[in-house]
C-alpha positions in Angstrom: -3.6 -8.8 -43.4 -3.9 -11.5 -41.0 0.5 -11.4 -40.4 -0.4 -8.0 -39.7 -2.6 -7.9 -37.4 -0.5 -10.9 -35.7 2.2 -8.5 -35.6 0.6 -5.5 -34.1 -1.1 -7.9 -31.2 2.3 -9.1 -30.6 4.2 -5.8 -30.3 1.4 -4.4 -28.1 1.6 -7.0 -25.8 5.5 -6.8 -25.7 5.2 -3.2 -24.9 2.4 -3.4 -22.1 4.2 -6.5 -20.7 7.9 -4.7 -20.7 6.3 -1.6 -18.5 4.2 -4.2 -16.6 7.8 -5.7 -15.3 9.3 -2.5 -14.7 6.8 -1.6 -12.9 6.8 -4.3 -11.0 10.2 -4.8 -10.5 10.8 -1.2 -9.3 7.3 -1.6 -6.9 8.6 -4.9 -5.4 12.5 -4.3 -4.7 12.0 -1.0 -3.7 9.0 -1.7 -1.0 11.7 -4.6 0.1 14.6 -1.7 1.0 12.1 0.6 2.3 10.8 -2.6 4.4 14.3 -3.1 5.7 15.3 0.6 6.4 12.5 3.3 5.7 12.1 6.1 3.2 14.9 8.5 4.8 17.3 7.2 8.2 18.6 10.2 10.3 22.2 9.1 11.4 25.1 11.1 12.9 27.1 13.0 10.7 30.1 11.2 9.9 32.4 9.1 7.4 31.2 5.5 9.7 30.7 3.1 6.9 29.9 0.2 9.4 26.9 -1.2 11.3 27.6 0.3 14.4 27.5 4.4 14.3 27.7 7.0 17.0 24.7 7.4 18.9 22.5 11.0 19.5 19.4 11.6 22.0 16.4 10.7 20.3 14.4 13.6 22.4 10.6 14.0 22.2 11.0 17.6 21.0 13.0 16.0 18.1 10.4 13.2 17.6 7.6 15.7 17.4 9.3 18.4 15.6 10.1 15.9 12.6 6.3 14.0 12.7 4.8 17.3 12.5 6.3 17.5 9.1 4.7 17.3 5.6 4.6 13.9 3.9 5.9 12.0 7.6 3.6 9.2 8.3 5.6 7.5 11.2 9.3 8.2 12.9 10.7 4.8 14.6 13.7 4.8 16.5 16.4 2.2 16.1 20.2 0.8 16.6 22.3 -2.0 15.6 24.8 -3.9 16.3 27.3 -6.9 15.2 27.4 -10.0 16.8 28.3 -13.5 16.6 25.9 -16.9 16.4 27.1 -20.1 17.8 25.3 -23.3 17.9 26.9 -27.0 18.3 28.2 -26.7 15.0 28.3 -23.2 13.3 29.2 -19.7 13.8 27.8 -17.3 11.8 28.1 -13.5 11.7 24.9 -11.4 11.7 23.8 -7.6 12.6 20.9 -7.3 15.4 18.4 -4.4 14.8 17.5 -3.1 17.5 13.7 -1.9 17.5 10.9 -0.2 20.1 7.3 -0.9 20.6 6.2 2.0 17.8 8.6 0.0 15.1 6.5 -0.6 12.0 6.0 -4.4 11.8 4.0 -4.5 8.5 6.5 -5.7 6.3 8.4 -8.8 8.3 4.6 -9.7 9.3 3.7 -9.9 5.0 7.3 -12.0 5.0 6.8 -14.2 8.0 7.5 -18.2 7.1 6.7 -18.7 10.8 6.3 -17.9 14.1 5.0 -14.1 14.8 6.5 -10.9 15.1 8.9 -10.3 18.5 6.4 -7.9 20.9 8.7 -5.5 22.9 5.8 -3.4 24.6 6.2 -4.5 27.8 8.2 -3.2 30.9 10.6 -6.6 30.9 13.0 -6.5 28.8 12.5 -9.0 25.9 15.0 -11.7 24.7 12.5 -13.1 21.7 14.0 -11.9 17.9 13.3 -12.6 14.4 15.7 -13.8 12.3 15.9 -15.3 8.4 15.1 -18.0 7.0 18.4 -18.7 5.5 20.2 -18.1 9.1 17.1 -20.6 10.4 18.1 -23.3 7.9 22.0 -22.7 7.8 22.0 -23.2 11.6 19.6 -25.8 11.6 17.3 -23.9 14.2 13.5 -22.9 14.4 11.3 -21.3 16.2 10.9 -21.8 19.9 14.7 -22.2 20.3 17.4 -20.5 22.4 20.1 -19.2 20.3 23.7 -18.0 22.3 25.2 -14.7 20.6 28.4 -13.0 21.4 29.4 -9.2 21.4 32.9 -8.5 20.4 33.8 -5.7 22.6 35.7 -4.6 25.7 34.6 -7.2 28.0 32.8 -9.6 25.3 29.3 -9.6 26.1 27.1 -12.8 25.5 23.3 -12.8 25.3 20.5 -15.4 25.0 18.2 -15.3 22.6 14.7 -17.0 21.6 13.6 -17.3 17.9 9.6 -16.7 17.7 9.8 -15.6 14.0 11.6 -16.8 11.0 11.1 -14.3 7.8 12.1 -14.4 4.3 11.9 -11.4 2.0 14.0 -12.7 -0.9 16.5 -9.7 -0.6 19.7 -12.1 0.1 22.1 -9.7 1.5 19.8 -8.6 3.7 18.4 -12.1 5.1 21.8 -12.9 5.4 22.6 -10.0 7.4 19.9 -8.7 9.7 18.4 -10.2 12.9 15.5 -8.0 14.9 15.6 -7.6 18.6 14.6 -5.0 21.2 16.2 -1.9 21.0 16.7 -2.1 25.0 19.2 -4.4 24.4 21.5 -3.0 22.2 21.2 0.2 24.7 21.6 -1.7 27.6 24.9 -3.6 25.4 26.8 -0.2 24.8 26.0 1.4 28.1 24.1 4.0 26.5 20.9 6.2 28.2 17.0 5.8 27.3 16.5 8.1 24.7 20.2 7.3 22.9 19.8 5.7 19.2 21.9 5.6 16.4 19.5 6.0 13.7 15.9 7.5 13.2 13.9 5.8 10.5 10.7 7.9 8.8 8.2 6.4 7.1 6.9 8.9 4.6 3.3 9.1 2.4 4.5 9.7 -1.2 7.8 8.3 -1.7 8.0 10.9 -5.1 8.2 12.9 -2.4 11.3 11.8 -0.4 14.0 13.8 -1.7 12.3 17.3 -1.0 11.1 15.7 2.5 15.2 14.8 3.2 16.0 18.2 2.4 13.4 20.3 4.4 14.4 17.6 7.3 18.2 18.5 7.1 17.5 22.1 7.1 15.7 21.9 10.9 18.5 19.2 11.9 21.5 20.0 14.1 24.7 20.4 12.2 25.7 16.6 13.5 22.5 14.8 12.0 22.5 14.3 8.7 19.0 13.0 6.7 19.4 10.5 3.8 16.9 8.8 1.5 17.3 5.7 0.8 18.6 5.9 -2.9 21.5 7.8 -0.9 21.9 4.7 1.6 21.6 1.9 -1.3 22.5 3.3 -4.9 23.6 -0.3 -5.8 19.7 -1.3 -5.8 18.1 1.7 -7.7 21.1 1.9 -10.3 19.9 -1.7 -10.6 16.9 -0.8 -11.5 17.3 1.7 -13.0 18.8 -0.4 -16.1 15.2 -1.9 -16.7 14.3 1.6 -17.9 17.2 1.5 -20.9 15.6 -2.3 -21.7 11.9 -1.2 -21.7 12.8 1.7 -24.1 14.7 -0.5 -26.6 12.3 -3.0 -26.4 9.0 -0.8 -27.5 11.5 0.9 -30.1 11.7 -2.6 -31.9 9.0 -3.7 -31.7 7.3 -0.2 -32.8 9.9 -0.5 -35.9 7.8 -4.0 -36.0 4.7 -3.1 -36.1 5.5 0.1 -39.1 7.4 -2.2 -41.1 4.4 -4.6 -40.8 1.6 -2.1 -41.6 3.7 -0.3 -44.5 4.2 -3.6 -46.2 0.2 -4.9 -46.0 -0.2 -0.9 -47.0 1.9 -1.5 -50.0 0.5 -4.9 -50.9 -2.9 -3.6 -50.9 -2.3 -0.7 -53.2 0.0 -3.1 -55.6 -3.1 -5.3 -56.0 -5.5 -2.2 -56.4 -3.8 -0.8 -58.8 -6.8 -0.9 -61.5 -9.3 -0.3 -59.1 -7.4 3.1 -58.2 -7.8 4.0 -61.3 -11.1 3.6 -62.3 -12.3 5.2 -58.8 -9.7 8.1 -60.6 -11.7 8.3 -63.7 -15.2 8.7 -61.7 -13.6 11.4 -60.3 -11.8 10.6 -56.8 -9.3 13.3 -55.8 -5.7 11.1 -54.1 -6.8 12.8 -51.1 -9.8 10.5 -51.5 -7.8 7.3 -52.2 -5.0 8.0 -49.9 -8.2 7.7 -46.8 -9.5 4.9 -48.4 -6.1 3.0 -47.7 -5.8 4.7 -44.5 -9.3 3.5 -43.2 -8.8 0.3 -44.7 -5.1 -0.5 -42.5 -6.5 2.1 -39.6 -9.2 -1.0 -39.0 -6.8 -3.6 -39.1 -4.5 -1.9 -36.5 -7.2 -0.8 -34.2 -8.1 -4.7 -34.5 -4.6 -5.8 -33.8 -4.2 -3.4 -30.7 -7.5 -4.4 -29.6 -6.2 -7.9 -29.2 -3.3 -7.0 -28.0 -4.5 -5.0 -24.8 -7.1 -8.3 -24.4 -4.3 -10.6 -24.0 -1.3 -8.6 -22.7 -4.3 -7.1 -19.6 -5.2 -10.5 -19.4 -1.7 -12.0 -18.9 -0.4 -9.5 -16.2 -3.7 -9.8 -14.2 -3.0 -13.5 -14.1 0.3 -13.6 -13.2 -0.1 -11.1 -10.5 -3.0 -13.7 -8.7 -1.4 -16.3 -9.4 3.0 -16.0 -9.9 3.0 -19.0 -12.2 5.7 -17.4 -14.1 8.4 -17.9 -11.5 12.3 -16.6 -10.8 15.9 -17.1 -9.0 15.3 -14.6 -5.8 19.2 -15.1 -5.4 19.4 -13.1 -8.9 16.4 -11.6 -8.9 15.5 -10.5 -5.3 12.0 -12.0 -6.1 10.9 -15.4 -6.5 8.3 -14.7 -9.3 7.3 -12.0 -12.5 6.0 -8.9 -10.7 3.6 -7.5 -13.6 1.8 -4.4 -12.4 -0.3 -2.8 -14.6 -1.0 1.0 -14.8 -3.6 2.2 -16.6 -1.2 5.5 -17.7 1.1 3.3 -19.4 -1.2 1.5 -20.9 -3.3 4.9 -22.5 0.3 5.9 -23.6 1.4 2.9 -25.7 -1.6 2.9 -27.2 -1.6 6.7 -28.0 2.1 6.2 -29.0 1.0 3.2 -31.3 -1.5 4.4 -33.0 -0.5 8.0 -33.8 3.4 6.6 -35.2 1.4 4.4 -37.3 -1.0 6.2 -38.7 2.1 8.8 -39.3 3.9 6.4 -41.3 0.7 4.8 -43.2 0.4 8.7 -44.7 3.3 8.6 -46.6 3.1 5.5 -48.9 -0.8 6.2 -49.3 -0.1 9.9 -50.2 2.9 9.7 -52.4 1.2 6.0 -54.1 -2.4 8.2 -54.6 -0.7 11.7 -55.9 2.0 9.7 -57.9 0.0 7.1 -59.8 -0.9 8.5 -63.6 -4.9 7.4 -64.1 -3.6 5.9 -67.8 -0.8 3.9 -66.2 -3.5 2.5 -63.8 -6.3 1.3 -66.3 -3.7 0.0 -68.7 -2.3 -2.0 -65.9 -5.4 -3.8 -65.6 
């Protein structure tokens, strides 16, 4: 009984921790895109696959229209733009997001290594940016320093820049990639007006809820806009993820194979060693409906026991890992630099619903055929 209840603890725990990672996983890489982009990005309407699209007025009837709309928590205004880093020594390619004042600075200020966040409230226009703490280290700069960039159009422009942030989100494309600076900039760059963006950015309340939100949004946009969430702008991440989901379901079909075979076999054993007793409890007058719920109490105890254990210690385990991270990763494969195990109190009611009604679904049948099967002769004779 004691392999048993070994084995159930076990499989419980492989279960609650498999969903714990999901979860996790999905929670954490998917806060990380949203962090770098937002929930939906409003961009012209076109087949511009680079970093640099066609800008449209960003008007305040827009602005308003779309913030007035269910689920929108905040609409920030943005554009970017290429450009090229030189130092003493290296060159190095990187994309300059351009931001405003209302630009939602929650997420670089939960990754910042150092430095603070680049203000651009003021009237003057700002030359501080943020950049990653790869590009810090790969061109040997931090902050405080003046960094020269170059814009490859007609003329080449070249701006001065002053690092008073370094981040580092463990997303490596994107810390490779991005650098944030005032929106005014990139305006001021391409010679476009005040209100002219290339992209809107809205933050929503319920991400369930994006894709009805994208849709409601590009029925009130002008045939030119075009609204897309950002599953649509970064498949390669959610397919991604989305392969945890075929893991997690093979894993809790082992180990629920486990944890049957276990129970039938101690089920078995029991009934194989109470052979005599069954039939004496026969002659007294027990009906195998009888018997068969003796045997089912008797394994029902020992795998409420073992899934007792196992919620102790698998509960225990993700609530420890989550203060602490000791259980630690590659970001460069991984996009994180430790185990993200979140626990939610629906999956952990359905594995144990799941558990404990295919077990005590599969302990009916030995029991039942074993109790109406047995002869009462063959039983005391045996003895």
């Amino acid at each position: 009984m004691g392999i048993s209840i070994v084995s159930i603890t076990l499989g419980i725990c492989v279960m609650i921790w498999s969903f714990a990672v999901t979860t996790g996983f999905r929670k954490e890489i998917r806060e990380k895109v949203v962090g770098f982009g937002a929930h939906i990005e409003i961009h012209f309407f076109d087949n511009n696959a680079s970093y640099e699209k066609r800008p449209f007025p960003a008007t305040e009837e827009l602005l308003a229209e779309i913030s007035g709309m269910p689920n929108v928590r905040q609409v920030q205004v943005c554009a970017s733009k290429a450009g090229i880093v030189q130092t003493e020594s290296e060159i190095e390619g990187l994309v300059f997001k351009g931001i405003g004042p209302d630009y939602d600075s929650s997420f670089f200020a939960r990754h910042l290594v150092r430095g603070r966040f680049p203000d651009y409230s003021g009237e003057a226009l700002s030359n501080d940016i943020l950049i990653s703490e790869h590009l810090a280290g790969k061109l040997q700069m931090d902050t405080g320093q003046k960094i020269r960039v170059y814009f490859v159009q007609e003329p080449v422009r070249q701006r001065n820049f002053r690092i008073v942030g370094i981040y580092n989100t463990g997303l490596g494309t994107y810390d490779e990639t991005f650098a944030i600076c005032s929106l005014r900039h990139i305006q001021k760059l391409n010679g476009w007006g005040a209100d002219s963006v290339d992209a809107l950015e809205i933050l929503l309340d319920d991400f369930n809820g994006m894709e009805e939100t994208s849709e409601l949004l590009n029925r009130i946009l002008p045939y030119d806009l075009l609204a897309e969430t950002t599953k649509e702008l970064h498949p390669d991440m959610f397919e991604w993820i989305s392969l945890f989901d075929q893991n997690v379901a093979v894993l809790v079909i082992l180990m629920m194979l486990v944890v049957c075979i276990s129970l039938i076999s101690t089920q078995l054993t029991l009934i194989l060693e109470h052979i005599p007793t069954i039939g004496i409890l026969r002659t007294l007058g027990c009906s195998p409906k009888d018997i068969r719920n003796i045997f089912l109490y008797i394994c029902g105890k020992m795998l409420l026991k073992g899934m007792l254990f196992g919620n102790l210690i698998a509960i225990s385990a993700c609530l420890l890992q989550e203060r602490t991270h000791l259980l630690r990763l590659n970001p460069q494969s991984y996009f994180v630099d430790y185990v993200p195990m979140t626990c939610q109190w629906q999956h952990i009611l359905g594995i144990n619903v799941f558990v404990l009604v295919v077990s005590l679904g599969v302990l009916l049948i030995p029991a039942h055929h074993t109790a109406k099967r047995l002869r009462i002769v063959d039983a005391i004779i045996s003895k």
